[in-house]
C-alpha positions as CSV (number, residue, x, y, z in Angstrom):
1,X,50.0,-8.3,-8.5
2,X,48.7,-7.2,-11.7
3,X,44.9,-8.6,-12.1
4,X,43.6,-8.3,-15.8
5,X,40.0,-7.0,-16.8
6,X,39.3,-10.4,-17.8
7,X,40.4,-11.6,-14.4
8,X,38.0,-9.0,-12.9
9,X,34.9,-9.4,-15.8
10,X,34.9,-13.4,-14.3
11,X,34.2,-12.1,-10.8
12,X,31.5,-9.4,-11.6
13,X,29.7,-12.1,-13.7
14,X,29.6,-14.6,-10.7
15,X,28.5,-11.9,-8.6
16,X,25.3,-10.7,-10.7
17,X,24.2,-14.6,-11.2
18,X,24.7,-15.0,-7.5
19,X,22.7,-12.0,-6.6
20,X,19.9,-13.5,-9.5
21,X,19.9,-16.3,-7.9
22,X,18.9,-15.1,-4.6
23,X,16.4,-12.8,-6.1
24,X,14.8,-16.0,-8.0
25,X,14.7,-18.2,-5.0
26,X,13.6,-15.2,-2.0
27,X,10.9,-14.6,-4.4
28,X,9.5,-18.2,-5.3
29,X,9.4,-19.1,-1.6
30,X,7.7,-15.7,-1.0
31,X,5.1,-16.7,-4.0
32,X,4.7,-20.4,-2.5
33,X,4.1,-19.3,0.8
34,X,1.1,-16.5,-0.1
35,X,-0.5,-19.0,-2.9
36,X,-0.6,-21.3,0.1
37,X,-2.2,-18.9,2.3
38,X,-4.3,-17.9,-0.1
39,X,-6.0,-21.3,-0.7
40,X,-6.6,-21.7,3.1
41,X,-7.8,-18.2,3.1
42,X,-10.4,-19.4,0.5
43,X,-11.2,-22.9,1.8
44,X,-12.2,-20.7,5.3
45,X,-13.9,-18.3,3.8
46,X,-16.3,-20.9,2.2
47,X,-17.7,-22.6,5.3
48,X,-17.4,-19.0,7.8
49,X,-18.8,-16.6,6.1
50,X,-18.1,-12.8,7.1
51,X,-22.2,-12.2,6.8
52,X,-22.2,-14.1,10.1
53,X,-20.7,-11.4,11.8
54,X,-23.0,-9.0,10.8
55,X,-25.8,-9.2,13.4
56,X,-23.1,-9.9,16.4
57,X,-23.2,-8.1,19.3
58,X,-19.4,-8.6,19.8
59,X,-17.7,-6.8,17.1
60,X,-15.7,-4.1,18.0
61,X,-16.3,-0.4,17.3
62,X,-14.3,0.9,13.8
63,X,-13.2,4.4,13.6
64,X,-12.5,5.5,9.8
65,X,-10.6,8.0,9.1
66,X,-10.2,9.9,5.7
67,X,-8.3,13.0,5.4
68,X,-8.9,15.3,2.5
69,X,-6.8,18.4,0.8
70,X,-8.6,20.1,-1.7
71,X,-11.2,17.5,-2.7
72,X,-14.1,19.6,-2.9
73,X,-15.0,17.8,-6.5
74,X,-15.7,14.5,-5.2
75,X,-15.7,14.7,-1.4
76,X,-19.8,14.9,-0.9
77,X,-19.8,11.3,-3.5
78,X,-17.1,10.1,-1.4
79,X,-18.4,10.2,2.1
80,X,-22.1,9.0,0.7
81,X,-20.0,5.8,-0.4
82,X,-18.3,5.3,3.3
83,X,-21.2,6.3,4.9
84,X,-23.1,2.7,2.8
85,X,-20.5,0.8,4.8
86,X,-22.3,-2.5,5.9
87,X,-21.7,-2.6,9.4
88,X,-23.1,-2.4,12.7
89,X,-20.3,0.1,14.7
90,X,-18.6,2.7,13.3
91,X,-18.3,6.3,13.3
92,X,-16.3,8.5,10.4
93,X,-13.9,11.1,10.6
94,X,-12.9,13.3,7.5
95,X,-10.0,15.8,8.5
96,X,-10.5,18.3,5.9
97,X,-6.3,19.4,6.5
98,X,-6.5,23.1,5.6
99,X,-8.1,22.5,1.9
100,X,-7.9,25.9,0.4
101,X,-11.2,24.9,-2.2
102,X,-14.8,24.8,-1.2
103,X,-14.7,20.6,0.3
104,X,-15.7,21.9,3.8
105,X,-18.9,24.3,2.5
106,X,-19.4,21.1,0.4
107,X,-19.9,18.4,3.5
108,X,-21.8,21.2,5.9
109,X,-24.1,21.9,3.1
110,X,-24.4,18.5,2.3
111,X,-24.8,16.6,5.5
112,X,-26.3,19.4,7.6
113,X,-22.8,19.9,9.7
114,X,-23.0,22.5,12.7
115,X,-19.8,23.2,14.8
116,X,-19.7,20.9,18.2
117,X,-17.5,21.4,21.0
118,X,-15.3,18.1,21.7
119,X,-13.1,16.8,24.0
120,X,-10.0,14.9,22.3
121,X,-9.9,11.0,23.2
122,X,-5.9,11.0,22.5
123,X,-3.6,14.1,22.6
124,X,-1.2,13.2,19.7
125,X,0.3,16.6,18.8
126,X,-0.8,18.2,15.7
127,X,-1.6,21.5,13.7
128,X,-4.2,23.8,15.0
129,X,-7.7,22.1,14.8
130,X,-10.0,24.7,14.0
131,X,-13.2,23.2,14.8
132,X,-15.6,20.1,14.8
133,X,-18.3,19.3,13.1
134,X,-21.4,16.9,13.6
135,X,-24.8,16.5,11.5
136,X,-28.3,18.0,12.8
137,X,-29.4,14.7,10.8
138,X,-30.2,11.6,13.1
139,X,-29.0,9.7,9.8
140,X,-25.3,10.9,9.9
141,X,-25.4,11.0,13.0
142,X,-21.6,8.8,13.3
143,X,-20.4,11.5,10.9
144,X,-17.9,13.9,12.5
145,X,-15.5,16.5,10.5
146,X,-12.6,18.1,11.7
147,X,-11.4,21.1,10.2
148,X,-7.2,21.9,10.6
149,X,-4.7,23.9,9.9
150,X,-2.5,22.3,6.6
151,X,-0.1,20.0,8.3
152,X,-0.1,16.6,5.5
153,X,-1.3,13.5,6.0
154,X,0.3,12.1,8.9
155,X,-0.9,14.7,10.6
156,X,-4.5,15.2,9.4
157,X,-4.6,11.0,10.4
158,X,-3.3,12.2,14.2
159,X,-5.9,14.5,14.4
160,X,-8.8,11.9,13.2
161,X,-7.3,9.6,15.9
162,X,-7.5,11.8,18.5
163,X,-11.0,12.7,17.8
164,X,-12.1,8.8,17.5
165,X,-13.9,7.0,20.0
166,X,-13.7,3.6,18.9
167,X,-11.4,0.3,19.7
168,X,-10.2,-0.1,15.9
169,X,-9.0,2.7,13.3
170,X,-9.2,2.6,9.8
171,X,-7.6,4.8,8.1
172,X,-8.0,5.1,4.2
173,X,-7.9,7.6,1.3
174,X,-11.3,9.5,0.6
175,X,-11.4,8.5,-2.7
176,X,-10.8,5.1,-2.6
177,X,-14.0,3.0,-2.8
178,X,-14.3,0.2,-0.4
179,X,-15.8,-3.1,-0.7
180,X,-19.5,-3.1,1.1
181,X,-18.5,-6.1,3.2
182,X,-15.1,-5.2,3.9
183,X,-15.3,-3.5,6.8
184,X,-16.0,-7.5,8.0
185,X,-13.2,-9.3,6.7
186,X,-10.7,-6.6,7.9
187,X,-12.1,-6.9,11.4
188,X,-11.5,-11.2,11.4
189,X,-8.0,-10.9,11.9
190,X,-8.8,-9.2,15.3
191,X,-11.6,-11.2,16.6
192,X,-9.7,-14.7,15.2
193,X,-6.1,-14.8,16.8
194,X,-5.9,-16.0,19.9
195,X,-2.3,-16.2,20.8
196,X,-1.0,-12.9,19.7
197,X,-1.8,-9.2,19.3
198,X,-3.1,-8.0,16.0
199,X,-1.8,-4.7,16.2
200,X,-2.9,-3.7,12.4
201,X,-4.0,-5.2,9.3
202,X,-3.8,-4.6,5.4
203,X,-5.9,-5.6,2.2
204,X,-5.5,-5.9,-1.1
205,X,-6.0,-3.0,-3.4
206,X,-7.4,-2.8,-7.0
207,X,-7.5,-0.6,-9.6
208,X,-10.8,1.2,-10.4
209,X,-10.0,3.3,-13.3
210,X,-12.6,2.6,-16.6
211,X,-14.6,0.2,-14.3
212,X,-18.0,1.5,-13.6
213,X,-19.2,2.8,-10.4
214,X,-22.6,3.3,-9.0
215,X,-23.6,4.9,-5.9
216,X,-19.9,4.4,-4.6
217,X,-20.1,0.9,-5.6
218,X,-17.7,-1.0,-8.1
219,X,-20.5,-2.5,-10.0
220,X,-18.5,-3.9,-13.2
221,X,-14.8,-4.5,-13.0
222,X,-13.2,-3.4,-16.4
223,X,-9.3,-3.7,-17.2
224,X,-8.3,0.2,-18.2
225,X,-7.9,1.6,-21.6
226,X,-4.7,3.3,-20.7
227,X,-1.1,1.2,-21.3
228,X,0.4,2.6,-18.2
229,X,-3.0,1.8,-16.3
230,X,-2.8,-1.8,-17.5
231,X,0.9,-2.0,-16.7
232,X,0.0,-0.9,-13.0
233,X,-3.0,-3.6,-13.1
234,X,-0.2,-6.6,-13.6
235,X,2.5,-4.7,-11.0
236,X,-0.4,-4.6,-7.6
237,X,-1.5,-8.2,-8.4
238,X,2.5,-9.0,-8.0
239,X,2.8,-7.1,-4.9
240,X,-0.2,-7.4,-3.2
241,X,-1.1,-11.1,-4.2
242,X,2.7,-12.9,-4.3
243,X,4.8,-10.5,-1.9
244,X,2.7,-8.9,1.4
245,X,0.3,-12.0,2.1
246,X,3.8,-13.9,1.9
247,X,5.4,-11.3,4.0
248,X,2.8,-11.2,6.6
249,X,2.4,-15.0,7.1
250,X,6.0,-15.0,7.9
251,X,5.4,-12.2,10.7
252,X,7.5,-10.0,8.5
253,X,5.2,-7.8,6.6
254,X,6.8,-4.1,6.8
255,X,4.1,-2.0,5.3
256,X,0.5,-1.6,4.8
257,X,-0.8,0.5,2.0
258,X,-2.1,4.1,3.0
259,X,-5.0,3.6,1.1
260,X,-6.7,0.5,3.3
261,X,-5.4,0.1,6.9
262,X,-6.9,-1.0,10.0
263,X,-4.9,-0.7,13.4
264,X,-5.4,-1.5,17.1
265,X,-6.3,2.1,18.4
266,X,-4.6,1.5,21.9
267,X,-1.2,0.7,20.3
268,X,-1.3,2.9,17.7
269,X,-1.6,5.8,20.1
270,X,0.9,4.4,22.8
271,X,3.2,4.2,19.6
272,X,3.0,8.1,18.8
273,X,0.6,7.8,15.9
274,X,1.7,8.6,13.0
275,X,5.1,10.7,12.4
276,X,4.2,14.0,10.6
277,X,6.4,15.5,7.8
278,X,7.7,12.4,6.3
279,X,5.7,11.0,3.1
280,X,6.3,7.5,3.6
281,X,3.8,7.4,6.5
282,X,2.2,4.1,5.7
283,X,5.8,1.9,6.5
284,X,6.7,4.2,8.8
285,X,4.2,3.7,11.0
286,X,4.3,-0.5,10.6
287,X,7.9,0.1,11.4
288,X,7.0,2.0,14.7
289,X,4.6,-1.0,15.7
290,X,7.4,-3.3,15.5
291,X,9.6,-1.4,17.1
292,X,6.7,-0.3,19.8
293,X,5.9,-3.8,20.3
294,X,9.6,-5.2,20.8
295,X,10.9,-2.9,23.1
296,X,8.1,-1.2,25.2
297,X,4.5,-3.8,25.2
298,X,7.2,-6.8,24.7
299,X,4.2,-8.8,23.7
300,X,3.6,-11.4,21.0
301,X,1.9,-9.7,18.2
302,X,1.3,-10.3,14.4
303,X,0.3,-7.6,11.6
304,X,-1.8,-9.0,9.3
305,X,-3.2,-9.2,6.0
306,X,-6.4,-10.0,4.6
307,X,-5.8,-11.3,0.9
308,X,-9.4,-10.3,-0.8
309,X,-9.4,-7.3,-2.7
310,X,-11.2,-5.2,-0.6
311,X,-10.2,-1.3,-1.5
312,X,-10.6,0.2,-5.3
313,X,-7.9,3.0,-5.8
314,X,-7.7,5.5,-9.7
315,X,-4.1,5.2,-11.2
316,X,-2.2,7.9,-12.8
317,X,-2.9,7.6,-16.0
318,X,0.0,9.9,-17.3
319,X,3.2,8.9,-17.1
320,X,3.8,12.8,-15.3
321,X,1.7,11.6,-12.4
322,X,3.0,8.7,-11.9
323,X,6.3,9.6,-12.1
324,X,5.9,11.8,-8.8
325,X,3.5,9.1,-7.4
326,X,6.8,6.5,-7.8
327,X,9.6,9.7,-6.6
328,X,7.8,9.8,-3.7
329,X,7.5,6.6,-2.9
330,X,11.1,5.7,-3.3
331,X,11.6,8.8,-1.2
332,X,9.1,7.7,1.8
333,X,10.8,4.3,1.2
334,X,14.6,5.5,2.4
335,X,12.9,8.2,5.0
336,X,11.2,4.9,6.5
337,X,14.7,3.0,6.5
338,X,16.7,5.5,7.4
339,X,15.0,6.5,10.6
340,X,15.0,2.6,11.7
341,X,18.3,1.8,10.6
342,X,18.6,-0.3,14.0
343,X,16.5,-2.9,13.3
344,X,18.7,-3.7,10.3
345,X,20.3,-7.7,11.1
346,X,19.5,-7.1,14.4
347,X,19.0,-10.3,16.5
348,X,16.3,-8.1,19.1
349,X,13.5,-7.4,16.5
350,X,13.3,-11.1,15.5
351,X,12.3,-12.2,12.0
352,X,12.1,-8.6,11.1
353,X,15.1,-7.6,12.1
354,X,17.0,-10.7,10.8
355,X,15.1,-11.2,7.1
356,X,12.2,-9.3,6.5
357,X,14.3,-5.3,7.1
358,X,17.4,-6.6,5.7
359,X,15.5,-7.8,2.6
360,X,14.2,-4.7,1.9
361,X,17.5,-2.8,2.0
362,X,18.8,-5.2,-0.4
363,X,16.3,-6.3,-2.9
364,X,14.0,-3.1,-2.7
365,X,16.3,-0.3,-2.1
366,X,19.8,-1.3,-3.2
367,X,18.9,-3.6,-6.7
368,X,18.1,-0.7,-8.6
369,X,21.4,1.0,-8.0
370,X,22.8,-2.6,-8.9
371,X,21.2,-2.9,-12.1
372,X,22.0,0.5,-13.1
373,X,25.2,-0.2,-12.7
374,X,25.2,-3.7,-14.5
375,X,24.0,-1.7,-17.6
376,X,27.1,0.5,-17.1
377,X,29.4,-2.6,-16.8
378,X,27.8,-4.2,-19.7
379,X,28.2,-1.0,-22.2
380,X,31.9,-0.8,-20.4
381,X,32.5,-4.7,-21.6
382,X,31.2,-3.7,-25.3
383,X,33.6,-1.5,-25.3
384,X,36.4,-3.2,-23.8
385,X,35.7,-6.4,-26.2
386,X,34.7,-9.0,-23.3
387,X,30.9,-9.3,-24.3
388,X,30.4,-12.5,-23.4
389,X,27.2,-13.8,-25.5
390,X,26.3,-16.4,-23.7
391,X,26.4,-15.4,-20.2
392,X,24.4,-12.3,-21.5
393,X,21.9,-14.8,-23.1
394,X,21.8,-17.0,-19.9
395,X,21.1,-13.9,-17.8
396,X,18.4,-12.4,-19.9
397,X,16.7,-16.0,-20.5
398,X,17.1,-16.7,-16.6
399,X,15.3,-12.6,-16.1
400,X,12.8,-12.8,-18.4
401,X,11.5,-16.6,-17.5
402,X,11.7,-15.8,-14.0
403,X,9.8,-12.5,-14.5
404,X,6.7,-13.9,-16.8
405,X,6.6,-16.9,-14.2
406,X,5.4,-14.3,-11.7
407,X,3.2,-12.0,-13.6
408,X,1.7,-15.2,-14.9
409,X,1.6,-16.8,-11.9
410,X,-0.3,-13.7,-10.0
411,X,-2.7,-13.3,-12.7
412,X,-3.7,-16.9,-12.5
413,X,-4.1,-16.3,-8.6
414,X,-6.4,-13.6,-9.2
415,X,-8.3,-15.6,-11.6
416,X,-8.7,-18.5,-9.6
417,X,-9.5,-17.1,-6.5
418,X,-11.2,-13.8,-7.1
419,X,-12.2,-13.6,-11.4
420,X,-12.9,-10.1,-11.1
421,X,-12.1,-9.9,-14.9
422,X,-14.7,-12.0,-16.0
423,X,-14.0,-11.2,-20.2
424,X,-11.9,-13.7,-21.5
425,X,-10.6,-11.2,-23.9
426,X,-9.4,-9.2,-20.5
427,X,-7.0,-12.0,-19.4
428,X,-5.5,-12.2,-22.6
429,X,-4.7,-8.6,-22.9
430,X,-3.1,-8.6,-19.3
431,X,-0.7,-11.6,-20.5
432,X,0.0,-9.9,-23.6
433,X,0.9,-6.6,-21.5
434,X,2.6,-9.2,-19.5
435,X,5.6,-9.8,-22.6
436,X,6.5,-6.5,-23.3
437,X,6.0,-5.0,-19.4
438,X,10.5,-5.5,-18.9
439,X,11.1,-3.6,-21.9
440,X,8.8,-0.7,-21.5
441,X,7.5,-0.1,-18.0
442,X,10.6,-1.6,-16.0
443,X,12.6,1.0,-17.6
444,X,10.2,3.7,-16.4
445,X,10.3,2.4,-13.2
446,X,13.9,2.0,-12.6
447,X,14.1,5.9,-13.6
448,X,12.0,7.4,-11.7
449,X,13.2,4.7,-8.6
450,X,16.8,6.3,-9.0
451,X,15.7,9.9,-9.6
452,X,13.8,9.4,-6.3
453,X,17.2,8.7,-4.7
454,X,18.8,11.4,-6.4
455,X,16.1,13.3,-4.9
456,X,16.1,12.3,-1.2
457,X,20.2,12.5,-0.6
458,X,21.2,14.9,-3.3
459,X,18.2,17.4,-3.5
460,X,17.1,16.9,0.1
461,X,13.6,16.7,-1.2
462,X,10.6,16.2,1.2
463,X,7.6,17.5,-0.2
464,X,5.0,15.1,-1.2
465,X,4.1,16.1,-4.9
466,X,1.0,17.3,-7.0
467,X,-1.2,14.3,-7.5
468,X,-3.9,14.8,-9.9
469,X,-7.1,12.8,-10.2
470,X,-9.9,12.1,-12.7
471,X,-12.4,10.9,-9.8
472,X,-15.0,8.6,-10.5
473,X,-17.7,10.9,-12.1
474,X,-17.2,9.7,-15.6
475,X,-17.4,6.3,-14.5
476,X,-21.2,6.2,-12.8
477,X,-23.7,5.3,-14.8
């Protein structure tokens, strides 16, 4: 049976518009369901305030931890902004993880640090810690550093867990400013549910780079000079706004940002904390929960999310930087999937297993290979003599709408809810950015996405990557 490239050019094209199809529709439930949540979010938030929890005697005790490599510019700035935290119980933990500059002189200098003998609260293996640190000052007096052998961040986060004393953990980035209150709206989620677990919770993070910061506050939110910055402004609004607040009120959420993440201390060490020498720690971990939770606990849980912008995080602004930034994501992404392959369409893990896992194989791990490949089948039918204009029109049209329709739709979100941006001129230039983002930054993305790949199975690479940072010095006034 002789089949014609015709014959076959008619299938492939039903195939691609079936796959866009289930792209358009997974996506516009996913953006219905979080603009929902977000609106009852808001209508809560204005009659319960989180300033009522302030003064209560019941909220749990928060461990932070922040490790730090090398951060001996900003790190003293940094821990003063934590340390303005409003809230009535918490300690903080900086695991300075082997930093071969000055950070640790910095913060003993600083903060008055003298070496303190300890005794660990959990035993999760890690590197070598060489010692522990605690102020002479009464007024850092819930300040603790603990200095380790190099062992990444995985494992500088096991070793802040196993020196923390608290119910909670929080684990962040130490230069990411947080939100004074938002210590408080993390901490809801825990105190709220009543008939299942909150094993961990997420927030939303912003970009902070060319808004000004005073005293580790974001005092004026400013959109970024930079195109790329910009580009990234319009891509977290999309996947923090219309994607994991969907996600997570479907019980499906399969990771929370590295950056901003609070987790149930007792589970997450029952779990095995984090799993060192991967750098896709963050979904690794949410993926352990799940597992954790469905096959040993076998309780009813929920990971949540809290959909304020709570946690300000600097960009690359060079498209050098954030091409490693988005290698080694797409990296951490497969080393996450790959060592849970079992949940995938597997009946035991429940909506996770079923939607929420196989989704991501699909849609976030296999698409780019698939529209790689569409642009090979499309120069192929050039050359052949099958372009077919109007289904290439139909496509694009279909792509394009579908695309602005979310970026749109997320800005609006953000400027309903949160108007953060509070120059008109600001919300123009982010929907202008908005028209050319496919042609320019998609591109980019897609790249460095399939290098990534190339990376993990070809290369075998596993390092994390040089990430340079500006800090926040030229933005305090």
């Amino acid at each position: 049976m002789n089949v014609t490239f015709a014959e076959v050019n008619r299938v492939v094209e039903v195939v691609f518009l079936v796959i866009l199809l289930i792209i358009v529709v997974s996506y516009a439930l996913l953006a219905i369901v979080s603009v929902v949540a977000m609106r009852r979010h808001q209508l809560k938030n204005r009659y319960q305030s989180v300033d009522d929890l302030i003064s209560s005697k019941y909220l749990p005790g928060i461990s932070i931890i922040a490790p730090a490599y090398n951060e001996g510019l900003t790190i003293v700035e940094n821990v003063r902004s934590i340390l303005s935290l409003s809230y009535s119980d918490f300690e903080i933990i900086i695991v300075n993880d082997g930093s071969k500059d000055d950070s640790l002189q910095k913060l003993i200098e600083a903060f008055s640090l003298a070496k303190v003998r300890t005794v660990q609260v959990a035993d999760i293996p890690t590197q070598q810690v060489r010692g522990v640190y605690k102020s002479r000052n009464l007024a850092y007096s819930h300040l603790i550093v603990v200095d380790k052998d190099n062992g990444g961040k995985a494992d500088a986060l096991n070793a802040g867990i196993n020196q923390s004393s608290k119910k909670l953990v929080l684990c962040i980035d130490v230069d990411c400013i947080i939100e004074p209150d938002g210590l408080l709206k993390m901490v809801r989620p825990f105190l709220e549910e009543r008939k299942r677990r909150v094993v961990a919770v997420g927030g939303v993070i912003r970009v902070v780079n060319n808004c000004e910061v005073k005293s580790g506050k974001v005092t004026q939110v400013n959109l970024p000079n930079g195109w790329l910055e910009r580009f990234q402004v319009l891509e977290y609004f999309r996947v923090f706004t219309l994607t994991r607040m969907g996600w997570a009120q479907m019980r499906g959420l399969l990771l929370i940002s590295g950056a901003l993440g609070m987790f149930d201390k007792e589970i997450l060490v029952k779990a095995g904390g984090y799993t060192p020498g991967i750098v896709g720690e963050d979904m690794e971990l949410v993926l352990k929960l799940h597992k954790y939770m469905r096959e040993v606990a076998k309780q009813k849980y929920t990971i949540g999310f809290v959909p304020d912008p709570l946690c300000w995080t600097e960009v690359p602004d060079s498209a050098k930087v954030l091409s490693r930034q988005r290698n080694r994501w797409s990296r951490g992404f497969l080393e996450s999937i790959s060592a849970h392959k079992r949940m995938f369409f597997n009946p035991k893990y429940g909506f996770v297993g079923m939607i929420s896992f196989p989704y991501a194989v699909f849609f976030e791990w296999l698409l780019a290979p698939i529209e790689l490949l569409g642009y090979g089948y499309f120069i192929l039918c050039m050359y052949m003599g099958y372009f077919n204009l109007p289904y290439f029109l139909l496509l694009f049209i279909l792509v394009y709408s579908y695309f602005m329709m979310v970026t749109l739709l997320s800005i609006l979100s953000e400027e309903l809810v949160y108007h953060h941006y509070n120059r008109k001129i600001d919300l123009v230039k982010l929907m202008l950015i908005a028209l050319v983002e496919p042609f320019f930054y998609h591109p980019l993305n897609l790249y460095w996405t399939i290098k990534g790949n190339f990376d993990y199975f070809i290369r075998g690479k596993r390092e994390w990557g040089k990430m340079d940072r500006r800090g926040f010095d030229e933005n305090i006034i």
